[in-house]
matplotlib code that plots the C-alpha trace (Angstrom):
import matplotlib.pyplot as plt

x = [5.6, 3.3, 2.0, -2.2, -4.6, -8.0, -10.3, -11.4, -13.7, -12.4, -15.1, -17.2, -15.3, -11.2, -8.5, -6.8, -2.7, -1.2, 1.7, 4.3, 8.0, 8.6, 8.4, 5.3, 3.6, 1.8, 0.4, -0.9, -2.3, -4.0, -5.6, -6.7, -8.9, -10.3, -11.2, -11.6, -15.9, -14.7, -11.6, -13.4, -15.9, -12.8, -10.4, -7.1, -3.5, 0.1, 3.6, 4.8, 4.8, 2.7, 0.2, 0.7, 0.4, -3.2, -5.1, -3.9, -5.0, -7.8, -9.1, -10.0, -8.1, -5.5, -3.6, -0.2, 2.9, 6.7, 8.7, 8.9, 12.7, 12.7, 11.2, 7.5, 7.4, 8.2, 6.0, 3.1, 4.5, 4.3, 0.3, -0.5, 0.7, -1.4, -4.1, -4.9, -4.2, -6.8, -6.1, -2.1, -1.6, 1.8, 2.8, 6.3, 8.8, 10.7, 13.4, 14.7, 17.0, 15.9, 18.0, 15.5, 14.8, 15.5, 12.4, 9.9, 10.3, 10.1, 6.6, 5.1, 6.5, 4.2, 1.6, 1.8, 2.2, -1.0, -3.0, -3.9, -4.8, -2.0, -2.2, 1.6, 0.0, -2.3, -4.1, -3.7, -5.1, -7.9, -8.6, -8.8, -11.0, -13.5, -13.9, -17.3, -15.2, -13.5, -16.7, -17.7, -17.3, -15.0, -13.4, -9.6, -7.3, -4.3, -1.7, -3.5, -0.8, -2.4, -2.2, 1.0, 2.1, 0.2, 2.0, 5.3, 4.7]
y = [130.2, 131.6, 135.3, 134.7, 137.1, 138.7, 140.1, 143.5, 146.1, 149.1, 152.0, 153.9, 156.9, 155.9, 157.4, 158.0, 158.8, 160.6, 160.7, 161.4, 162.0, 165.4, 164.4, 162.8, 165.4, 167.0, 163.7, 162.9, 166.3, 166.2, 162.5, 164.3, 167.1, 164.3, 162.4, 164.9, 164.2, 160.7, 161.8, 164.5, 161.7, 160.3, 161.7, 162.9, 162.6, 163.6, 163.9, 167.3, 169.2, 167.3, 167.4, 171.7, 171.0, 169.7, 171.3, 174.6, 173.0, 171.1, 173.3, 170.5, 169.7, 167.3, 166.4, 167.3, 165.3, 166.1, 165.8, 162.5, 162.6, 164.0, 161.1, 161.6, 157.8, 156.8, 159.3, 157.5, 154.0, 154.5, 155.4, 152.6, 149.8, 151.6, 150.8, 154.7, 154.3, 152.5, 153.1, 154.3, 156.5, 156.4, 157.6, 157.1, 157.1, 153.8, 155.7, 158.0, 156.7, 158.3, 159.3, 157.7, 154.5, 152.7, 154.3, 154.4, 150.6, 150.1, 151.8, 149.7, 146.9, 147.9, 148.6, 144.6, 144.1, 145.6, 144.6, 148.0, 148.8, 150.6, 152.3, 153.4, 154.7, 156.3, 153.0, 151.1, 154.9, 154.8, 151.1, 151.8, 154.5, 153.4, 150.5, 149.8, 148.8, 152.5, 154.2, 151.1, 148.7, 145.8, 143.3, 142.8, 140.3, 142.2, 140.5, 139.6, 141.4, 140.7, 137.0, 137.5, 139.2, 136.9, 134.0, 135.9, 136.4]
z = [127.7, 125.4, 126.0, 126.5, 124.5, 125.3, 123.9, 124.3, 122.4, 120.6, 120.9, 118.7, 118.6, 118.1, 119.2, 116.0, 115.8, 112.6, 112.2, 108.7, 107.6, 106.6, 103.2, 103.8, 105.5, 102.6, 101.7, 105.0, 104.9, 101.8, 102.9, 106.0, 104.3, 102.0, 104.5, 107.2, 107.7, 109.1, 110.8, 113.4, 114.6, 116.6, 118.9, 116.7, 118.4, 116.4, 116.6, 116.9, 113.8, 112.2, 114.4, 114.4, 110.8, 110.7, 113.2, 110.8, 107.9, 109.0, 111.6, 114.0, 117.7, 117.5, 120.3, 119.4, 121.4, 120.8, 117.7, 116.3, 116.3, 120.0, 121.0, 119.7, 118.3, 121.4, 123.0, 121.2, 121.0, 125.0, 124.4, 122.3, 124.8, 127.8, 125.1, 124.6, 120.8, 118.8, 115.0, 113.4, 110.0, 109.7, 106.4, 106.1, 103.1, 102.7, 100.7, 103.1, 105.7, 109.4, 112.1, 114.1, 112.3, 115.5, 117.3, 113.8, 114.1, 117.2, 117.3, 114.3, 116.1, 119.1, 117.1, 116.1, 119.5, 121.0, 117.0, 116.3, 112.8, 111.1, 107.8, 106.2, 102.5, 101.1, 100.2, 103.1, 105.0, 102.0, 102.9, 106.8, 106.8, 104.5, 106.2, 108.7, 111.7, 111.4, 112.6, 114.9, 117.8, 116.6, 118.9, 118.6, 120.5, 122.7, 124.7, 128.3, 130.1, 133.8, 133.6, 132.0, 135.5, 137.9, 136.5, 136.9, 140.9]

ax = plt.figure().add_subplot(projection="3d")
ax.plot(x, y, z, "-o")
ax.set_aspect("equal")
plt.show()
């Protein structure tokens, strides 16, 4: 059986999830302050350090969770299937191996999952942001996980 969809309406104001390999983290930093007038319009979540790292650079709230490799990813993969995630900036370096691979692709698998938009470079982030559906309502199609249940029972 195939899983139904629905529709529902992603809000105004996102809730937006940052998140970057160490190595990364300067990049997603640097992004950040460029694009910072469109990023503090929406609610701002992060992994552990790097979400330490931009509310001391940026000097805007960001909702900080645990490490990425302490189980942050998961942490926020968690969020985005309650559907308390609406947009993902994950810069991540496809060079360096991760001790937690495992978990970094099992949240951009989620992220499929539940059809949020997911930037993983600077031009996909570039892309994202500058589009109109960033600072607006936009209809997207999720996984209808209540009729998935009632036909379960």
């Amino acid at each position: 059986m195939q899983l139904q969809q629905k529709t529902i309406t992603t809000p105004e104001c996102k809730n937006v999830a940052l998140v970057a390999h160490d190595n990364m983290k300067s990049a997603l930093i640097d992004w950040a302050e460029k694009h910072k007038d469109k990023l503090i319009k929406h609610n701002l979540l992060a992994t552990g350090t790097t979400g330490n790292l931009m509310q001391k650079q940026l000097k805007v709230p960001v909702q900080s969770l645990i490490s990425g490799p302490l189980g942050g990813d998961q942490q926020l993969g968690g969020l985005i299937a309650e559907g308390k995630i609406d947009v993902l900036i994950f810069f991540w370096d496809p060079f360096e191996p991760m001790p937690h691979d495992p978990d970094i692709k099992a949240l951009l698998r989620v992220a499929a999952v539940w059809n949020i938009p997911i930037a993983c470079s600077v031009a996909s982030a570039n892309f994202l942001v500058s589009s109109p559906l960033f600072k607006s309502k936009f209809e997207r199609q999720i996984p209808d996980y209540d009729t998935y249940l009632q036909e379960r029972l």
